[in-house]
Structure formats: C-alpha cells, structure tokens
Steps between C-alpha positions, in 0.01 A plus 500: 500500500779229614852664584745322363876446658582695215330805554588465897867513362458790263362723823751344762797661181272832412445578878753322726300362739387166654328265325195428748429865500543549084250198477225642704593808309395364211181287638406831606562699192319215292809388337551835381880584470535866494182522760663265701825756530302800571330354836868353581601879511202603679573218757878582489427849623231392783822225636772790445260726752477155749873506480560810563493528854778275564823578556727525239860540661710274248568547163790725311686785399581596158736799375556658171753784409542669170779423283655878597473472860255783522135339574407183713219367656441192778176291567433301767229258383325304818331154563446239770778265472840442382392191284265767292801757491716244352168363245600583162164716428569715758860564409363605175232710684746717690739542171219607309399704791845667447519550149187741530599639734821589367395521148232761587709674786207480761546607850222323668321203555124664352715571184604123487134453488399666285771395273256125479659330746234477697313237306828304475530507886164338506571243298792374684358499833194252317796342343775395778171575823692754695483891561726689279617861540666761325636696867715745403686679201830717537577735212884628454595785226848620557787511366664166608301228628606219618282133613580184688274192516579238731507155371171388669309825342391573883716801502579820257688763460496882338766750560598809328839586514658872400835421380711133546477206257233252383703264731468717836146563382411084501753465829324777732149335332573182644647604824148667526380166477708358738460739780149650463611886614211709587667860389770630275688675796477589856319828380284388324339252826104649607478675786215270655747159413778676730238603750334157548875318501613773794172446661614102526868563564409729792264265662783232449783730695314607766385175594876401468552680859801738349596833616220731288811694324616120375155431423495769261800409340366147442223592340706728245736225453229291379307758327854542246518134450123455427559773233817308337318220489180628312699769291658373185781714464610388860520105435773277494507442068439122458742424306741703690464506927767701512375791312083713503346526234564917547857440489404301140325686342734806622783267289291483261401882473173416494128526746210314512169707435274270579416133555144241563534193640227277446439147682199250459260530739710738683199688775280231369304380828532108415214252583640256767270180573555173618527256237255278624213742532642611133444113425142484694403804277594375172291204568162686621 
C-alpha cells in the first residue's frame, strides 16, 4: 500500500514524533494506522530503556499547596538539558506530574507510577530524545504550609510554619531558597556532620603551628560559625542583615517545624566530556 503525506501527517499529530520514523512506521505496519501506533509504543519503550542510562541532571521543580495551607507537595522532574526543561512538552510533563501527585496525595515516586505516568514518561523521552525522570516527591500535611519557586523552576521551597502570617510563611520560604540551610537549628545538626567538620578544623589548627590550648579554641570558633551558617534560625534574614531569622520569627511569635529544599540536579554526578569527542560521537 502507498503512504501518502497525508497519512504521514495524521501519525506525526496522533503520536508526536518525526516524520522519517512515522513513515517507516507505517511501511512497516502496511499502511495500517492504528498498527502503525502500537509498534511506535513498543519502539518508544525499547528507546526510553536506551535512554535511560544517561544522566538526567536538568529539568524542574514544581510545587502545589492547598488552598488552606494545610497539604503540599514538590516534584522535581529530571532530563538532560536545559533546552528540554524549557520544551513546552516537558513543562506540561512535570505539571501533570504534579497534579497527580497532588490530586492523589502520593508520597512516592512507585505511587506516581502507578498513577499512569509511566507510559506518558515514555512517550516524551521518544518524543523530545532525552532521558526523563520523575527523582523525587516531598509530601507536607500541616497546619500551615508555605512554598517558594524560583523564577527559573531550578529551585523550590516547602515550609511549615506554627504560628506567623502567610507573609512570614512565603519570606522564610524564599530565604530558604536563597541560602540553602542544612538544619532548622544548631540542635538539630547530626552528630557525624559535626564530627567530620571538627575532624577538618583540627587538622587545619594544628598544622597552623598555635599553642595546642589556641588550637582548640580555633577549632570551636569555627565549629559555632559552621553551625550559624547551616542552621536556619541562625542566618542573617535576607531581607533584613541586621536581624536572624530566630529573632523573626520570635517577632513574629511564631517557629518553623519543618522545611525541604529541593534543587535540580542537586547530588546528581553530571557527565563532563569534551565537546569534541561529544561531536566525534554524534557522528559515529
């Protein structure tokens, strides 16, 4: 049977995908539309597999909170590059991605799953020809929850507050953003983190050639500064130097119960190779 540009057209709109491959598709299929679509899926899934062992360490964040504050949820959706994080499919992807998961209050990614996704993920990696993702899922049911999404959708925000305003809830979220702290308070720092950062700082005075007892000293010296700096409550407030964010939220009568962070591609080992052998590879 001859394929027509027509029908090429039809399966390039029904399926998304290049026109070489939706001809062949059809050659294949013997002109047979809906056969045609079937082995497209069958090859989509055999490519998503192929892709799937590349890095994905782009891609974005997306963050939903209820209408009452009391129940959010962030998703950080990954692929290969920053021109498919900002392709229009994708954007879609992760949104839809986020309205399941917020619609059907999952808490992790084998829920997403099974949810269908999974079949839509496919798709788009045939469709835009890079590995997609779904990393990670952060669920938040409290009483006041609060979200910040920075403008390139690389970075988000949850926070649950106990007391304040929705305005010092969407402040501290942002100056999470801005400042990336580790723990809530001082207190709150693991054991093995303040171990391993004494373990350096001790190495560092000694070798400094001070008196042991002013060795010491150092080393708690920096130990308190490494714990403002990676404690929230301890920070300078960003929109205030001159104040913490503990002496805030003290004005404000108000603590923070909990916050997540989340960053694209953040602990993602990233690929790095020379662009000419990236070139050279392409072309083999």
């Amino acid at each position: 049977m001859a394929i027509s540009a027509s029908m090429v057209k039809e399966l390039r709109e029904r399926t998304g995908l290049g026109m070489m491959d939706c001809k062949k598709a059809l050659v294949e299929a013997g002109g047979d539309m809906e056969s045609a679509i079937d082995n497209l899926r069958k090859s989509s899934g055999m490519k998503a597999a192929k892709k799937a062992g590349r890095i994905a360490s782009d891609g974005m964040i997306s963050v939903k909170v209820s209408s009452d504050g009391q129940f959010g949820i962030m998703v950080e959706v990954n692929c290969e590059t920053d021109f498919a994080a900002r392709d229009e499919n994708f954007i879609d992807f992760v949104q839809m991605v986020a309205d399941k998961a917020y619609a059907e209050r999952v808490t992790s990614i084998d829920e997403l799953l099974s949810l269908g996704v999974e079949p839509l993920r496919e798709s788009l990696v045939q469709k835009i020809g890079e590995n997609i993702s779904i990393r990670r899922v952060e669920v938040f049911t409290d009483p006041q929850v609060f979200s910040y999404v920075h403008t390139n959708n690389k970075i988000g925000v949850l926070v649950s507050l106990e007391g304040g305003s929705e305005g010092l809830g969407k402040d501290i979220a942002m100056h999470i953003a801005a400042t990336s702290p580790i723990v809530v308070s001082p207190d709150e720092a693991p054991v093995d983190m303040i171990t391993k950062e004494r373990e350096i700082y001790t190495v560092q005075a000694n070798e400094s050639g001070k008196p042991p007892e002013i060795a010491a000293k150092m080393v708690e010296g920096r130990i308190r500064k490494y714990l403002e700096e990676i404690s929230l409550t301890e920070q300078a407030f960003v929109k205030d130097s001159d104040i913490t964010v503990g002496s805030l939220l003290e004005k404000e009568e108000s603590r923070i119960v909990k916050f997540r962070r989340y960053e694209v591609g953040e602990g993602i080992d990233k690929a790095e190779e020379d662009f000419a052998a990236e070139v050279a590879k392409q072309l083999t």
